[in-house]
C-alpha positions in Angstrom: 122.0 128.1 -0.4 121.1 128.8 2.9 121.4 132.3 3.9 123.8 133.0 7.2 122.0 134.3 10.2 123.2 137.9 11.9 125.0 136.7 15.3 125.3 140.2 16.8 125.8 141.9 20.2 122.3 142.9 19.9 121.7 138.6 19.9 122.8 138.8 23.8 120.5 139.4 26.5 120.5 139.0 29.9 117.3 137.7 32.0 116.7 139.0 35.6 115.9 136.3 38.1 112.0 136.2 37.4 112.4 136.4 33.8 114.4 133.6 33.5 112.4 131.6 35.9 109.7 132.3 33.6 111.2 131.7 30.3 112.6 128.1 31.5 110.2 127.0 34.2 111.0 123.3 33.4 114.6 124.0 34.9 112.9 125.2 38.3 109.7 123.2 38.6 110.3 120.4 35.7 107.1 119.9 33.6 104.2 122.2 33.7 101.2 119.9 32.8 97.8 120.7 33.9 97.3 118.7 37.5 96.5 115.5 35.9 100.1 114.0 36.8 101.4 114.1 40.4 104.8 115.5 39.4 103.1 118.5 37.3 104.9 122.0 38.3 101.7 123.1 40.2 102.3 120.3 42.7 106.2 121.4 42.9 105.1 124.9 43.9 103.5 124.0 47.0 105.9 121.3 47.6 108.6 123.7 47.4 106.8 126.1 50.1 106.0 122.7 52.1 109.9 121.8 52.4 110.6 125.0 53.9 107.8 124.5 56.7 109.4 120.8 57.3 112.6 122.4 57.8 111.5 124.6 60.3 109.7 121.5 62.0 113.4 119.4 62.1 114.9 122.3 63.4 112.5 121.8 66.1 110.1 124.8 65.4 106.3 124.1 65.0 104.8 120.8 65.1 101.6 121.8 63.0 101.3 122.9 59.3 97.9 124.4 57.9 97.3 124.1 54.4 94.8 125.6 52.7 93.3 125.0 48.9 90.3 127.2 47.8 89.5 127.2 43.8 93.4 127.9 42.9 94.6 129.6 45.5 97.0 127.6 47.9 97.8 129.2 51.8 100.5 127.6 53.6 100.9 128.3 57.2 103.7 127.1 59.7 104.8 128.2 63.8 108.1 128.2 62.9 110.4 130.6 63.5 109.5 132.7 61.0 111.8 134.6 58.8 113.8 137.6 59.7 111.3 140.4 59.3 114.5 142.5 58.0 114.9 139.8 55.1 111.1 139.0 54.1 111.3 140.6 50.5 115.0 139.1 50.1 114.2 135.7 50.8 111.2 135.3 48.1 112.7 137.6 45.2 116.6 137.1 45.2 118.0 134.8 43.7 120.8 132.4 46.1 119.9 133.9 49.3 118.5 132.1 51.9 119.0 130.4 56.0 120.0 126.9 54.3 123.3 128.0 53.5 124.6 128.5 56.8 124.7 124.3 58.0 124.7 124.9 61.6 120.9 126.1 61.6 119.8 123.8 58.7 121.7 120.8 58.8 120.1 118.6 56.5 117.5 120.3 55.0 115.7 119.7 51.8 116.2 123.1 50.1 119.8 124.0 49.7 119.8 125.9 46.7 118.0 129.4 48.0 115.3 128.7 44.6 111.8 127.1 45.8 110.0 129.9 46.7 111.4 132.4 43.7 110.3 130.0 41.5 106.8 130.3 43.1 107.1 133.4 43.6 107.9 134.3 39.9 105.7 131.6 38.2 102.3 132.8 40.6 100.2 135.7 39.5 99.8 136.4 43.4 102.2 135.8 46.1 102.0 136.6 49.4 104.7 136.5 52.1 103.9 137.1 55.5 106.0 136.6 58.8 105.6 137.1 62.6 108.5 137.5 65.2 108.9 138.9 68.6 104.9 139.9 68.5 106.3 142.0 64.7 104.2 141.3 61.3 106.3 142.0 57.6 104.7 140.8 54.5 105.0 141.7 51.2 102.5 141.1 47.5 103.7 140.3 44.2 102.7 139.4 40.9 104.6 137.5 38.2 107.8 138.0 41.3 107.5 141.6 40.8 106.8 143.7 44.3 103.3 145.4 43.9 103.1 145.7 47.9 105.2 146.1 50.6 104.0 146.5 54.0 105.3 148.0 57.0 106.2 146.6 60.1 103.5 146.1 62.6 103.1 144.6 65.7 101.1 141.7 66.1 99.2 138.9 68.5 99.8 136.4 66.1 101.2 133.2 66.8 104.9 133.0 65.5 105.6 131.8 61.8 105.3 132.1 58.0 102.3 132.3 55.9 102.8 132.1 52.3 99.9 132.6 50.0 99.8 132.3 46.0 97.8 131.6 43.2 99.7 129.9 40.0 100.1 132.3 36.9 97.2 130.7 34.5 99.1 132.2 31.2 101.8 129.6 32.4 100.0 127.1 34.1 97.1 126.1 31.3 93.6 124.8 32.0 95.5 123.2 35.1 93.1 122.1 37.9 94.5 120.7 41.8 93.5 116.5 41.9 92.8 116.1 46.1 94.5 112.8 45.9 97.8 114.0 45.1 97.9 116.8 47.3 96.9 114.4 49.8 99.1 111.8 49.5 102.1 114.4 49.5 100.9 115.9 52.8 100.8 112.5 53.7 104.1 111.5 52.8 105.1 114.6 55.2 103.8 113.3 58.2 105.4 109.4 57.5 108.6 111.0 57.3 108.4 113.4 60.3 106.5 111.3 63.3 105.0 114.2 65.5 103.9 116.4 63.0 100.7 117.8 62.2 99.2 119.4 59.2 96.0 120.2 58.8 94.8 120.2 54.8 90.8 122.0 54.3 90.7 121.3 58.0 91.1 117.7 57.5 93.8 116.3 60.2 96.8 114.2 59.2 99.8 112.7 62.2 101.6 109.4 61.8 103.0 107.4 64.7 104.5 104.7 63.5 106.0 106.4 60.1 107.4 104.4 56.8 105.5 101.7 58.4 101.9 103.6 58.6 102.9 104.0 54.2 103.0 100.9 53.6 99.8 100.0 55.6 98.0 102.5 53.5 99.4 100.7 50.1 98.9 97.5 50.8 96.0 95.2 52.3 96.4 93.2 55.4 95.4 90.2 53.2 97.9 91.2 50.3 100.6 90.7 52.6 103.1 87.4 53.0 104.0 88.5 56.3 103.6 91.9 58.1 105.2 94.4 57.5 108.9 94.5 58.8 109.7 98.4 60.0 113.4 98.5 61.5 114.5 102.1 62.5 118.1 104.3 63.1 120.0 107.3 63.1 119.2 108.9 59.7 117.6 105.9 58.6 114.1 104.2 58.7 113.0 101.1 55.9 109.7 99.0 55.8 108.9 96.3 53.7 107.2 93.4 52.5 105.8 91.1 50.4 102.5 90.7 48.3 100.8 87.8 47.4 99.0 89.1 44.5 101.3 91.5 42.3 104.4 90.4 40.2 106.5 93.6 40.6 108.9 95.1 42.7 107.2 98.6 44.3 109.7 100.7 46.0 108.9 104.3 47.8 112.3 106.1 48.5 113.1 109.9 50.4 115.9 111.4 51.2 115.5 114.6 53.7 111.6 114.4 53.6 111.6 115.0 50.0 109.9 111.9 47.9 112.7 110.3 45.3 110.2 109.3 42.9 112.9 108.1 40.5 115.6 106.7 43.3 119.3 107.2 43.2 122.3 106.6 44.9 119.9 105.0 48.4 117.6 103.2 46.2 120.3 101.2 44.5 122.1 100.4 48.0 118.6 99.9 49.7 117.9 96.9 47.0 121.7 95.8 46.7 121.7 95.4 50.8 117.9 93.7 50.7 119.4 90.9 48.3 122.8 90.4 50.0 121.7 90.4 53.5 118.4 87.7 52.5 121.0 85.7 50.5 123.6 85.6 53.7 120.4 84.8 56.3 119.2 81.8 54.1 123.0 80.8 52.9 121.7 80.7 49.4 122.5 82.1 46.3 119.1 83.1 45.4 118.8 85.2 42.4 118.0 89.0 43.4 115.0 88.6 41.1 113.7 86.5 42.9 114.7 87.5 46.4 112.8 91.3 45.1 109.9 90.0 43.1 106.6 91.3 44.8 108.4 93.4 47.3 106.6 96.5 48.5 108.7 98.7 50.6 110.2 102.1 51.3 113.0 103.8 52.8 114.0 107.2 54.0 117.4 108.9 54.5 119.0 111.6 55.9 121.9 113.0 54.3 124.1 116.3 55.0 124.3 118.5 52.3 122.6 116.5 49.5 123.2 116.4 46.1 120.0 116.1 43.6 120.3 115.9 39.9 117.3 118.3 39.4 115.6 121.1 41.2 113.1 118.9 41.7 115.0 116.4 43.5 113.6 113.6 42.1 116.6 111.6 42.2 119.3 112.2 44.7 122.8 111.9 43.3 125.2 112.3 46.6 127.6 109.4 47.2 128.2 110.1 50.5 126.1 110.5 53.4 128.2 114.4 54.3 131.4 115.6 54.7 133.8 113.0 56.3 131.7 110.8 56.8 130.6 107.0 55.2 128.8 106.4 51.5 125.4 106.7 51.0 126.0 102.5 50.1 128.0 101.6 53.2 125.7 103.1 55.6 122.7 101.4 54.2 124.6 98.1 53.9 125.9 98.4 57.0 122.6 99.0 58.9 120.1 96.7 56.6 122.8 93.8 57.4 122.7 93.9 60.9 119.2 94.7 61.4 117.6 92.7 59.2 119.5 90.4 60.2 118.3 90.7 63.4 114.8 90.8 62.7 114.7 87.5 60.9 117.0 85.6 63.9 114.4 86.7 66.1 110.9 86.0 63.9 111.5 82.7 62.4 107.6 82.7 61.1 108.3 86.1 59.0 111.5 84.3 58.1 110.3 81.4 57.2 107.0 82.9 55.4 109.7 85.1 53.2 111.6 81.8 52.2 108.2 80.5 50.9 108.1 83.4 48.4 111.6 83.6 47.5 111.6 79.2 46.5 108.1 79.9 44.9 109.4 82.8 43.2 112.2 80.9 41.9 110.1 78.0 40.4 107.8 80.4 38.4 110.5 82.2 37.3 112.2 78.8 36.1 109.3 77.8 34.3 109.0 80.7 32.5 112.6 81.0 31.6 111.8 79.4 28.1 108.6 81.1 27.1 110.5 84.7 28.9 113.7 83.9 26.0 111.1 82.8 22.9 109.0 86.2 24.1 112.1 88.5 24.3 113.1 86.9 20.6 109.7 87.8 19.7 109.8 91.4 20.5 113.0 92.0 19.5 112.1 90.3 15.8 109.2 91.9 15.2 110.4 96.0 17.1 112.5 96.0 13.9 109.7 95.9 10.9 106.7 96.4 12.8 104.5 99.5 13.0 103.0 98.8 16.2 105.3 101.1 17.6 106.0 104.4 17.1 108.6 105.5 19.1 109.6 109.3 20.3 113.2 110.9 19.5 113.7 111.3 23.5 114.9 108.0 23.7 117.3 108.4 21.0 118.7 111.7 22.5 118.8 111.4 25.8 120.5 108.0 26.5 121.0 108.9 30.6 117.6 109.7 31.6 115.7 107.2 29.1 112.2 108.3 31.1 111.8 111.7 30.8 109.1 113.3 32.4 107.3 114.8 29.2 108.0 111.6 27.4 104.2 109.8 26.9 103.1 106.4 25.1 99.8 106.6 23.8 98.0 103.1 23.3 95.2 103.2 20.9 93.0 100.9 19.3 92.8 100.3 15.1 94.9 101.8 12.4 92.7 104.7 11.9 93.0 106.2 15.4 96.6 105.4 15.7 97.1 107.0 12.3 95.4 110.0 13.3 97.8 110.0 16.5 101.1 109.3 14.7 100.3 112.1 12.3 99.0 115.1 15.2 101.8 113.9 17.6 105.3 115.6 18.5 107.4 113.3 17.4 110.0 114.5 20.2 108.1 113.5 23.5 105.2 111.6 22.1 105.1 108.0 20.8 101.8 105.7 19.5 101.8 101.7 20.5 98.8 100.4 18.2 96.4 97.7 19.4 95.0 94.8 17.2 91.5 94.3 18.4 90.4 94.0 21.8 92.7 92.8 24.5 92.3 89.6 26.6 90.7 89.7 29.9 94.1 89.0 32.1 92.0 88.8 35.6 93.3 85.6 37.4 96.1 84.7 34.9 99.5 84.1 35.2 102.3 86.2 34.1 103.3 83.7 31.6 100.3 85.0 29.5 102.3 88.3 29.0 105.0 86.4 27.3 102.5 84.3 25.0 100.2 87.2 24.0 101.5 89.0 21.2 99.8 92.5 22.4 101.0 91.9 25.8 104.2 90.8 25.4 105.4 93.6 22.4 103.7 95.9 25.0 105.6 95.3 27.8 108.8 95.3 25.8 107.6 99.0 24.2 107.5 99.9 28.2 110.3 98.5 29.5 109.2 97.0 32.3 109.7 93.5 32.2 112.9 93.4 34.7 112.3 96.5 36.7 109.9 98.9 37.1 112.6 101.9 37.3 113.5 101.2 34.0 110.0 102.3 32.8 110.8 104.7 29.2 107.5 106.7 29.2 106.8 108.7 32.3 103.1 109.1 30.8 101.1 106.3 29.5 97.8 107.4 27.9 94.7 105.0 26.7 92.9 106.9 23.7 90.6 104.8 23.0 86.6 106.0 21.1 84.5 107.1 23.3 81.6 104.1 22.4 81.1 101.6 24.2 83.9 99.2 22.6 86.5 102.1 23.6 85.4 101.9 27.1 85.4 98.2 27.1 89.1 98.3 25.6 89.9 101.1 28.7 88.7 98.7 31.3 90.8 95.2 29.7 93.8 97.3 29.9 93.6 98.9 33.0 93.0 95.2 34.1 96.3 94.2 32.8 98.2 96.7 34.5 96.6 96.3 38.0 97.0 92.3 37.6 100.8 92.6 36.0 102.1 96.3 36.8 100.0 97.9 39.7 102.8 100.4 40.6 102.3 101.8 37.4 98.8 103.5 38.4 99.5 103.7 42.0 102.5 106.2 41.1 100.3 108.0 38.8 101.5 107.2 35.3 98.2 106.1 33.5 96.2 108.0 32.3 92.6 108.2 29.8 93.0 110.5 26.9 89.9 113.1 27.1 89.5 113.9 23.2 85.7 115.8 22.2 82.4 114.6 21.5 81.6 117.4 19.7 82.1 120.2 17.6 79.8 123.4 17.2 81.4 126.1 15.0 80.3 129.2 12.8 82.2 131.3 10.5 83.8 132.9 13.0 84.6 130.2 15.7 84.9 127.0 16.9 84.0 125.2 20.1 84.8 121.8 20.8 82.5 120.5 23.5 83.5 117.7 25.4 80.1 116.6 27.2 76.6 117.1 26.4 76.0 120.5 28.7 79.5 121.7 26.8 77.2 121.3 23.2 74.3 123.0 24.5 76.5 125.9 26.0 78.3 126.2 23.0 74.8 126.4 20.7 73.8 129.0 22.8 77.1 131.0 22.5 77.4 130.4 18.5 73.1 131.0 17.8 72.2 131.2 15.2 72.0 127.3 14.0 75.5 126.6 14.1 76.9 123.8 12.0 77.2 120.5 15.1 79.3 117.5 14.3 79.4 114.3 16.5 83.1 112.8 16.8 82.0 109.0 16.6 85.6 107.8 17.1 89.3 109.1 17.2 89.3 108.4 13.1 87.1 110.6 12.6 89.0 113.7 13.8 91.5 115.1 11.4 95.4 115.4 12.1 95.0 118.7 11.9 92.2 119.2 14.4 93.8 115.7 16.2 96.7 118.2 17.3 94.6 120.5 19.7 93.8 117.6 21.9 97.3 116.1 22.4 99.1 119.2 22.4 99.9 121.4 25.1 95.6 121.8 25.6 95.7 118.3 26.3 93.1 116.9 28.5 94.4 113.5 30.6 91.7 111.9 33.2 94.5 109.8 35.6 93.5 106.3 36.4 94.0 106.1 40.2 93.3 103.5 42.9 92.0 103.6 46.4 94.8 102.3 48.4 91.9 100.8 51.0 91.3 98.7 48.5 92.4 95.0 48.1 93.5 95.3 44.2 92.4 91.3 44.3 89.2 92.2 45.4 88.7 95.0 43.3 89.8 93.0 40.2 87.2 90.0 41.3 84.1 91.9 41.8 84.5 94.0 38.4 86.4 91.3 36.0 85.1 87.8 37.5 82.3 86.1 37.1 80.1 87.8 39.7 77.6 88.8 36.9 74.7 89.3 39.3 76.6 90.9 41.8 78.0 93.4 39.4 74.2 94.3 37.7 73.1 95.4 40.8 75.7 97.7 41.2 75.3 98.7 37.7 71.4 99.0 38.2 71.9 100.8 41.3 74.4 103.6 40.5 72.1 103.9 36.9 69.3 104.8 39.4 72.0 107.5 41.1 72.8 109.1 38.1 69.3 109.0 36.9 68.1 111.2 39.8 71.0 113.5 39.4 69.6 114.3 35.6 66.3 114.4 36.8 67.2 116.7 39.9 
């Protein structure tokens, strides 16, 4: 019998505002992760101090943001108005105070909650506030949120504004290291979203002129596009799209308030409701919306009063209603892509007849595959009840709402013995295996119907949930862990191949990923080292002398369940797969999976040479 456990007053306790923050960081900054995902919490602290420098800059105060990243410690400058030198302490250590609850001076501002920079505050080891007004300085230093400085008041020649400084708190934030393209590509996403500003990242330069449409140029080739781009602007509201000859899915890029939607919401859904019914009216067809979407790339921004968010994070916005009194989020975007779209088409007949092409073309494919698509979905659904390619994570079982949570990760692995190694280390909560039979097909300049026909492929694609839309993806993280040989790296590069040709949104929004497991181990009596390059082995012989015992991992097998669980726990070490939006995906797909052999052995030959001189050197 199981004995009763004490439930006492001494049971209750009550957290201060930085304690809290720091005992439940998820709730403030979602996951932690380690800077190899672009929604990891070390990305949400500076976005949280960025949102308050882009409010100042729709308020109309400072049109230039200076960002600064050196080892791991972030400055972020504004010439806004800077805060009320009275206030400075309040504002970064209180909880629920702040300028965006009073709606005359921020009226649709991202941060309405008085939390963003607390939570920075509270989760950095260092934090520094500083503001100038009226030719005054006030700053203040703290560590873990708790004061350790506060300055006077001083006068000043500085330029007007807020400075924050911190550096993340490492006992929270583990092994965690910034990626350049993320933070650039946020920075990035400011400037689309507010034309006339500046920011100035490592003293790199960033504007836009021309906005969502200036995104969309950056994510898709000239010579990927059906027609150019289509970029219709309003009050609150600004969409750009089109279509792309060479991918299958629908790529969507949503904000509401400058803050990046990654997972959509109440806009998104009226955005792709109004595409469909305002194509279908233009045409007078009854197109299927599949077809109208498929190979869409586009984006839209909103601006909404008072939003509503479902997390801190405001990943997805929630509001129903564009503010108080006034229309749905739904009937506004309706109402505007209808008559403007409208518009557009009346008055480009090549763009709308270049857009019929695609829609008829996408209806025949979609027809032919209509009978190998129901076989295929037979398939999956036959063989997902006694197979053991997948092993799912209870997530998806708990948390029916949200079925892609953001700590939720699909590993694909090659062989039994890796995947049983996997299965065995893994938490069965967040973290599920998919187990491959063999090496993959080459999928480079194949059609989609080969997903449905390939066993791998098309179970795959099921596991993911991706086969009607790319929202309804289940793992936020998917993670190649393949041996680190030479038929591991081949397997890497086959399904990388399939996702660019099938499911490029997938890496462009940073969820695939290369499992970094060791090459080595080097241990003595009294520790052990695992060493995951050559130069990690010979530091770690040095540090363990004399003759420690040295084992070479020869594949993921090899390691034991035990030892398996250090390198997909919360030490886990993920290399993300990412793509140079310069380049054509076609092109990039031809030169390293067609049959340019001799093109491609010169490149191979001549970056051998590179890396030769670099050992050498």
């Amino acid at each position: 019998m199981l004995q009763e456990s004490q439930y006492t007053e001494d049971n209750i306790r009550s957290l201060d505002w930085k304690e809290h923050i720091r005992t439940r960081p998820g709730m403030y900054i979602g996951k932690l992760g380690d800077g190899s995902s672009p929604d990891d919490g070390i990305y949400i602290l500076i976005k949280e101090v960025m949102d308050n420098c882009i409010d100042e800059f729709v308020m109309g105060a400072g049109k230039t943001i200076e960002v600064t990243i050196k080892d791991r410690t972030v400055s972020v400058r504004d010439y806004g108005r800077g805060i009320p030198l009275g206030k400075v302490v309040e504002v970064v250590s209180r909880m629920n105070t702040g300028g965006k609850y009073d709606s005359k001076a921020f009226k649709k501002s991202v941060g309405l909650n008085g939390v963003g920079t607390k939570a920075v505050n509270a989760l950095s080891s260092y934090f520094r506030v500083e503001s100038v007004r009226d030719n005054q300085q006030k700053a203040a230093e703290f560590s873990a949120g708790n004061l350790t400085l506060e300055e006077e008041q001083v006068e000043t020649t500085k330029r007007k504004g807020t400075k924050v400084t911190f550096t993340a708190d490492e006992t929270i934030f583990k092994n965690y290291k910034f990626r350049n393209d993320y933070i650039v590509r946020m920075l990035k996403n400011y400037c689309y979203l507010n034309k006339g500003l500046t920011i100035i990242y490592n003293g790199e330069k960033f504007v836009s002129e021309n906005g969502l449409k200036d995104l969309l140029q950056e994510t898709i080739a000239d010579e990927d596009m059906i027609y150019p781009i289509i970029h219709l602007t309003g009050n609150d509201i600004e969409i750009a799209l089109t279509h792309s000859k060479t991918q299958y899915s629908e790529e969507y890029y949503s904000f509401v308030n400058g803050q990046n939607t990654t997972q959509g919401g109440t806009h998104l859904t009226a955005f792709k409701e109004a595409i469909v019914r305002t194509i279908k009216e233009f045409y007078n067809k009854n197109f299927e919306a599949s077809d109208v979407r498929k190979s869409i790339v586009s984006a839209i921004s909103l601006k909404v009063e008072e939003p509503v968010f479902e997390s801190q994070t405001k990943t997805k916005l929630g509001s129903t209603d564009m503010g108080p009194d006034l229309s749905t989020v739904r009937t506004f975007v309706n109402d505007f892509i209808k008559t403007n779209l409208d518009n557009f088409l009346h008055k480009n007949p090549e763009v709308a007849d270049a857009l019929l092409r695609k829609i008829l073309q996408a209806e025949r494919e979609r027809k032919e595959l209509s009978g190998i698509r129901k076989l295929a979905k037979d398939r999956a659904k036959k063989a997902s009840l006694h197979n053991k390619k997948l092993r799912d994570c209870r997530v998806h079982l708990t948390d029916a709402k949200n079925p892609r949570s953001l700590e939720s990760t699909l590993f694909i692995t090659e062989g039994n013995s890796a995947s049983g190694s996997i299965t065995k280390s893994r938490d069965v909560n967040t973290q599920a295996v998919f187990s491959l039979r063999g090496k993959p097909l080459n999928t480079y300049g194949m059609s989609k119907k080969i997903v449905y026909e390939n066993e791998e492929f098309n179970l795959l694609q099921a596991a993911l949930n991706i086969e009607e839309d790319y929202e309804d993806l289940r793992y936020n993280n998917i993670v190649l862990a393949t041996d680190a040989d030479v038929d591991g790296m081949h397997i890497r590069l086959l399904m990388i191949t399939f996702f660019l040709q099938f499911f490029p949104e997938l890496i462009k929004e940073g969820h695939l990923y290369i499992l970094q497991t060791p090459l080595f181990r080097v241990r003595n009596k009294k520790k052990t080292i695992y060493c995951y390059s050559d130069q990690e082995r010979i530091d770690a012989i040095e540090e363990l002398k004399p003759k420690p015992e040295i084992t070479r991992f020869k594949g993921l097998g090899e390691i034991s369940p035990d030892e398996f669980k250090n390198f997909i726990g919360q030490d886990i070490r993920l290399e993300p797969v990412m793509l140079d939006k310069s380049s054509s995906i076609e092109k990039l797909l031809e030169f390293y999976m067609g049959k340019n052999t001799p093109d491609r052995q010169e490149f191979i030959i001549a970056n051998l040479k590179v890396e030769l001189d670099k050992v050498e050197a």
